[in-house]
C-alpha positions in Angstrom: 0.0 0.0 0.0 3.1 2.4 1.0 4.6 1.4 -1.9 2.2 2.0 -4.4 1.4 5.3 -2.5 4.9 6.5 -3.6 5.3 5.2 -6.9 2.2 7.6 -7.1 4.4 10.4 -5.7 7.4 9.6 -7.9 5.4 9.1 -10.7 3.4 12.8 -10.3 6.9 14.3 -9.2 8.1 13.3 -12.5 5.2 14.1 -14.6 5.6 17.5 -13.2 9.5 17.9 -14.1 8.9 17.3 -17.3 5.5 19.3 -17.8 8.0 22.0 -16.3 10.8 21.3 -18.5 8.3 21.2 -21.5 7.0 24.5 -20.8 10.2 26.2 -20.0 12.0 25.3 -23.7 8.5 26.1 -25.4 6.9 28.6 -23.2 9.3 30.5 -20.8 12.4 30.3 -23.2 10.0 31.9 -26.3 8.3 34.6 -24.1 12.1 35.4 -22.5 13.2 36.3 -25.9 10.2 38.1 -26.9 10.5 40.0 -23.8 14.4 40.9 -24.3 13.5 42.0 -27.9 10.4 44.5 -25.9 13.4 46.1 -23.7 15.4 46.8 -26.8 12.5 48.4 -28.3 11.4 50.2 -25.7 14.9 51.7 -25.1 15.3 53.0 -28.9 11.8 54.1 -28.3 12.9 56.1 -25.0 16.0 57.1 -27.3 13.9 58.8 -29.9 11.5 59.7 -27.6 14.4 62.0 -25.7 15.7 63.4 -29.1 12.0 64.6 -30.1 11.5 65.8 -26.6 15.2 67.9 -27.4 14.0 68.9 -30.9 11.1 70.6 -29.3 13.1 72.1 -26.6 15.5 73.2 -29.7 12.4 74.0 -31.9 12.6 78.2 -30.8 15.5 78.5 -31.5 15.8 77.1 -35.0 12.7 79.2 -35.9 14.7 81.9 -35.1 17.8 80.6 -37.1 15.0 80.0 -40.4 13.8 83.2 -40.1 17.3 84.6 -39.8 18.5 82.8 -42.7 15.4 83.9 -45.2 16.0 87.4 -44.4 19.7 87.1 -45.7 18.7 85.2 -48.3 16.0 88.3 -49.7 18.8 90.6 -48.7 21.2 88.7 -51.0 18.3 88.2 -53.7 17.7 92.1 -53.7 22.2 92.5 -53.7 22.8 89.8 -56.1 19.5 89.2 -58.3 20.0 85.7 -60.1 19.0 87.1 -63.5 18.3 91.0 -64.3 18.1 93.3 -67.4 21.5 95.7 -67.0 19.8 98.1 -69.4 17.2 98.8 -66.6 19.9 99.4 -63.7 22.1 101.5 -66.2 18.7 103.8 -66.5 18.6 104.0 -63.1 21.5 105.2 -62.7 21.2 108.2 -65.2 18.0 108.4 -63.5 19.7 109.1 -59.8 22.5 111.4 -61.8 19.8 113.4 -62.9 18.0 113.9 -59.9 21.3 114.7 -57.9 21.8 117.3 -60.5 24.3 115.0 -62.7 24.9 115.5 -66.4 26.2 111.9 -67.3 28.0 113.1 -70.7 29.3 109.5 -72.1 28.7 106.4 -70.8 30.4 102.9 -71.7 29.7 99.3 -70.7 31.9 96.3 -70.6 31.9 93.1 -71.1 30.6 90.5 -68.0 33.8 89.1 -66.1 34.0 86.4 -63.4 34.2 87.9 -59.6 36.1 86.1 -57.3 36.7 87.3 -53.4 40.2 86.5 -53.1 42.6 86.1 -56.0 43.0 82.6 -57.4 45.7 80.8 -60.0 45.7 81.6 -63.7 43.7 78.6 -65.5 45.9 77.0 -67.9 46.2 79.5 -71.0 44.7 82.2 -69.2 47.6 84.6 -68.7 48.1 86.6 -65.0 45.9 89.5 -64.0 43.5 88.5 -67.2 39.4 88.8 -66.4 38.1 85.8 -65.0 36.0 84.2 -67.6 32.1 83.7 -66.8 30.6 81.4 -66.2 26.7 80.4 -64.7 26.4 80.1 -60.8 28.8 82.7 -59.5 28.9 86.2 -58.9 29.4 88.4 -62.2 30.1 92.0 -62.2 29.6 94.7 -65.4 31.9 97.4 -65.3 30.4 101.1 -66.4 32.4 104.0 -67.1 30.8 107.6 -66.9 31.9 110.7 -68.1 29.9 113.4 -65.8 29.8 117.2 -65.4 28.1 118.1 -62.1 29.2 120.7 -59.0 30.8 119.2 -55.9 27.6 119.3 -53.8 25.6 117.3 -56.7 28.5 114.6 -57.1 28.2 113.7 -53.4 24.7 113.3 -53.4 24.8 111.1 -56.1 27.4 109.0 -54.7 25.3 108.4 -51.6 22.7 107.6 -53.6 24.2 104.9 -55.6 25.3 103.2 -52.4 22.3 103.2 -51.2 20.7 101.4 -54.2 19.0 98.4 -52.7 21.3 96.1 -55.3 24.7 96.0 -55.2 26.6 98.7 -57.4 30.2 100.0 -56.2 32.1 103.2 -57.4 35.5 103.6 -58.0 38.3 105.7 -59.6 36.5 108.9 -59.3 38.8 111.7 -61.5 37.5 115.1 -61.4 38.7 118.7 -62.5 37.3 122.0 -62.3 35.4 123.0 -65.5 33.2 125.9 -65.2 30.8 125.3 -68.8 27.2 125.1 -68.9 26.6 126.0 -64.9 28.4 123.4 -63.5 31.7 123.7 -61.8 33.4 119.7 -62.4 33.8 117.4 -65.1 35.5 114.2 -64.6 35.2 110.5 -64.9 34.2 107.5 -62.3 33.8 104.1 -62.9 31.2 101.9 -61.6 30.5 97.6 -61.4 27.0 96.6 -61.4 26.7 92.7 -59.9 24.7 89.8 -60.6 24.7 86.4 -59.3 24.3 84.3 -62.6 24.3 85.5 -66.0 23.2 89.4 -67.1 21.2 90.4 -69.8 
């Protein structure tokens, strides 16, 4: 009678190690895995969870870096127009001589050259000191020379309004003498560049 009572134990005692061991290689081991492949989720999760939560945090400031940049950018649009008729900024020109009280006598135009801000090597067969050639995608400038009469006062305040010229247009080389003809008291030459980013028409 014992002994069948612990074959009975033994029996159940083993029944149960391997219902254990069978649900530990198909069950436990499975759902273990599973679980370790959850944490790794959930970390990259937390991961860009943080970086969103630092892009936000960041998100100020960049809008303020945008708006920063676009503004230069329409500055540099209005300095350096892509593409733009010369024809129209040489009229303008004439158009601020005149108002200053300018006589603009002769005026020439040149031919586009490259503009570089520092000096670079000679390309092969280009000899030292010679015009850049053009080229699309850079920053071209159009010389103008002007033969003026005018009176001191009327030269500076054409001058001032050149520079102020919401496109970028630089005077140079300004060679004046006195002349009195025709009510004004100075004749004389400048030069001028007119700029464009691109090519010029």
């Amino acid at each position: 009678m014992n002994l069948a009572k612990y074959r009975f134990i033994i029996v159940s005692v083993l029944i149960s190690l391997i219902l254990f061991v069978i649900y530990h290689f198909m069950f436990y081991t499975k759902w273990q895995k599973e679980l370790g492949q959850l944490k790794k989720e959930l970390n990259a999760l937390e991961t860009e969870l943080s970086s969103a939560r630092q892009a936000i945090r960041d998100l100020p400031r960049l809008e303020k870096e945008i708006k920063s940049l676009e503004y230069k950018w329409q500055l540099s649009q209005r300095l350096l127009p892509p593409e733009e008729k010369i024809d129209d900024v040489i009229r303008l020109i004439t158009q601020r001589a005149m108002e200053s009280g300018v006589k603009v006598i002769e005026l020439t135009r040149g031919s586009p050259t490259g503009y570089t801000a520092r000096p670079t090597p000679a390309p092969a067969g280009q000899k030292p000191g010679a015009p850049a050639p053009v080229s699309p995608g850079r920053i071209q400038q159009i010389p103008l020379g002007l033969k003026i009469k005018s009176d001191f006062y009327s030269l500076c305040g054409f001058l001032a309004q050149i520079s102020t010229l919401q496109r970028l247009i630089t005077t140079w080389n300004v060679n004046i003498s006195s002349k009195i003809e025709d009510g004004y008291t100075l004749e004389g030459t400048l030069q001028a560049r007119i700029y464009t980013f691109g090519g010029a028409k």
